[in-house]
C-alpha positions, 0 to 999 in steps of 0.5 A: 666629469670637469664641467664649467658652466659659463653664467651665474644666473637663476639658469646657471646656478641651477644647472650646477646643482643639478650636475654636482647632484649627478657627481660631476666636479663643476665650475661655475664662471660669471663677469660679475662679482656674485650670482644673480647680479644681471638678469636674475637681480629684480625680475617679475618674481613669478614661477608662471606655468599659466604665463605660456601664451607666446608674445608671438601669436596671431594678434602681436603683429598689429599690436606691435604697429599700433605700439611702434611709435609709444614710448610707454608701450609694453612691447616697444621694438627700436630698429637698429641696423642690426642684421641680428635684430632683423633677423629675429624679428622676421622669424618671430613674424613667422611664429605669429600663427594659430599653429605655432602658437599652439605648439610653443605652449604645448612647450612651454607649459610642458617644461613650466610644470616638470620646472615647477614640481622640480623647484618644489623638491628642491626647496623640500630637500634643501629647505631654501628661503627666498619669500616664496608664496603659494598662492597662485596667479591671478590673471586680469583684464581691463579689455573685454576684447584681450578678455575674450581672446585669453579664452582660447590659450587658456583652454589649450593650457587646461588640456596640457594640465595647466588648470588656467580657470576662467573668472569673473570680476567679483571672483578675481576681486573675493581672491584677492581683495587688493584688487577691490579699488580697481573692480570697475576696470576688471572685466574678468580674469584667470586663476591658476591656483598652483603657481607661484612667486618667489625672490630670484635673486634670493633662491639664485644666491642661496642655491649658489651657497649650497652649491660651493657647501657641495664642492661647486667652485665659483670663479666670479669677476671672470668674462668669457671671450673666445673658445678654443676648439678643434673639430667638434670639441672644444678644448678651452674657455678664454676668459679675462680675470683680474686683467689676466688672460687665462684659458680654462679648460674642462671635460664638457662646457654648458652655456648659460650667459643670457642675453650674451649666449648668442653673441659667444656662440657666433664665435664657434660658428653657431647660431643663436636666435636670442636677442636681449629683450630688456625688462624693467621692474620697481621694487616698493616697501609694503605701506598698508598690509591690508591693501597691499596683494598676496596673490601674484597678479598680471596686469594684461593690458600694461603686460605688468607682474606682481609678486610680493616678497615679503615686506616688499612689492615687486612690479616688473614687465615691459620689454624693449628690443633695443640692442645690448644698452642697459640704460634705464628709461625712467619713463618706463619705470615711471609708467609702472609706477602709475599703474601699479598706483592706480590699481593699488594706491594704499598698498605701498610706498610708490614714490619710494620704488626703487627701479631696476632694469635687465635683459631678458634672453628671448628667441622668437618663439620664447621657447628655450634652447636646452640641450646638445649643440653641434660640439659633442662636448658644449651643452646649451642652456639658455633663451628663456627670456621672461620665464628663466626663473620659471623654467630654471631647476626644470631646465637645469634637470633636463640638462642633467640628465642629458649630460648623462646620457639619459632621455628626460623625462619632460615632453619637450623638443630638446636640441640635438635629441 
């Protein structure tokens, strides 16, 4: 079968290996010049199973008030006269229960495990490098009342096969001794010993060369418009390239394209609740590799990642629901900075952070659209908002196999299954 995957991202680019894998003939199509060039370029670098507690849940609407009007806020929502944004905000509203809560970690942990072994025997068969440790994540807290309610969702994790332990401070410092100048602010952490970390950008970009090696073609620099389409089938892409209009057409199309997913498929009549949470990261050279973490850390109470990949440190989080902009606010990044200089101040280089920002495609619930859509020939892979990396090969399978007419073999609510 002609596939054409729209969008070269980690999502993107996994769906195409996994369908070339099942013997179809893929096309992969982007706006931008390579792989990995938006969204995927800088994030968290984290392969989090542990990091499935929703933004919404019973606490997040008061935080959110509380935040409404702080510019470094690690939650910082901007209204717009944006029905769309409106729209996502009151379903996230809706979310914000116990009962929800519970049900979209069952979700997420569910795919973030099947993710996790299927990137695992990936980088088995294809022996891909992309500065991937295997040492964990480690979860800390400086408020005891965020400390306290963590307790909770990581009983739930535990009870879905996501061995989430609960530490304290000493243990969290004896894992990783990069925390020893912040022990008086921890007042305990998690550890989840079989998470993560690795470069996105660097496994995006490696897997896309595996894929074209395979017979996967690229069509870069070419932006998706419009569709052509009748009844319940679409006929074709309408795309511009190189100033040219042209209209590509396959067997079956999947949509892969973000934050922008939700803006393409309000052309066919389908409704997307995907709005672009944009992210920030700094990017630091090691300074002392004694004070610098190995472990993959989260920093709770700023909302803050930490992955190292290789010489380099990565500090990414905060999210900001402004719209489709990519400006970069500096104070945001600048914020990072200060906290992360704070926590760690010999482990780099912080005035040599390199800053970087992307938006995130998030739903309300963060749980993603995989699978069917109301066109028997358009699959949807898409909405992962912060764990696209994460949850990307264990998407990218499921998808697989639901092109082929298969169940997969993940407990997760699929659309149109």
């Amino acid at each position: 079968m002609r596939i054409l995957v729209m969008g070269a991202g980690v999502v993107g680019i996994t769906t195409a290996w996994y369908l070339q894998k099942q013997g179809h003939e893929v096309t992969v199509i982007d706006r931008q010049n390579q792989a990995a060039w938006e969204t995927s370029y800088a994030n968290g670098g984290q392969i989090s199973v542990s990091h499935a507690e929703p933004w919404a849940n019973p606490a997040a609407p008061m935080k959110i008030l509380k935040w409404l009007f702080k510019p470094e806020a690690p939650l910082l929502y901007r209204p717009k006269a944006d029905p769309y944004q409106w729209r996502w905000g009151l379903s996230f509203l809706t979310q914000c229960t116990s009962a929800k809560a519970a049900h979209n970690i069952r979700q997420m942990v569910n795919l973030g495990t099947y993710s996790r072994q299927q990137l695992q025997a990936l980088r088995a068969d294809t022996g891909i490098e992309y500065d991937h440790l295997e040492k964990g994540i480690l979860h800390f807290y400086t408020n005891p009342a965020e400390f306290e309610a963590a307790q909770e969702p990581a009983r739930i994790m535990r009870d879905l096969g996501c061995d989430r332990q609960v530490i304290d401070a000493d243990r969290a410092v004896e894992l990783e001794p990069a925390l020893a100048p912040a022990r008086q602010q921890i007042v305990g952490a998690t550890y989840t010993a079989d998470d993560e970390s690795g470069d996105a950008r660097k496994f995006t970009q490696g897997l896309a060369r595996r894929c074209e090696e395979a017979g996967v073609t690229f069509l870069y620099g070419t932006e998706v418009l419009d569709f052509e389409k009748a009844g319940d089938r679409i006929l074709g892409v309408r795309v511009l390239k190189e100033g040219k209009h042209q209209t590509l057409r396959a067997d079956s199309y999947v949509l892969s394209l973000g934050s922008f997913s939700a803006v393409l498929a309000r052309k066919l009549g389908l409704f997307l609740n995907i709005y672009p949470a944009k992210g920030y990261s700094i990017t630091v050279p090691v300074k002392n590799d004694e004070a610098a973490f190995n472990v993959s850390l989260t920093d709770d109470e700023y909302k803050l990642v930490y992955s190292r990949l290789g010489d380099r440190m990565r500090v990414a989080g905060t999210a900001e629901l402004n719209g489709y902009t990519r400006t970069l606010n500096e104070t945001r990044c600048r914020s990072i900075v200060r906290r992360a200089a704070e926590m760690m101040p010999e482990a780099g280089y912080w005035d040599q952070a390199e800053f970087w920002t992307g938006l995130r495609p998030t739903t309300p619930s963060n749980v993603p659209y995989i699978g069917k859509s109301h066109f028997t020939n358009l699959y949807l892979n898409t909405g992962h908002g912060t764990l696209g990396w994460t949850h990307s090969c264990g998407s990218a399978a499921a998808l697989a196999d639901i092109v082929a007419g298969r169940r997969p073999e993940v407990d997760f609510s699929f659309s149109g299954l």
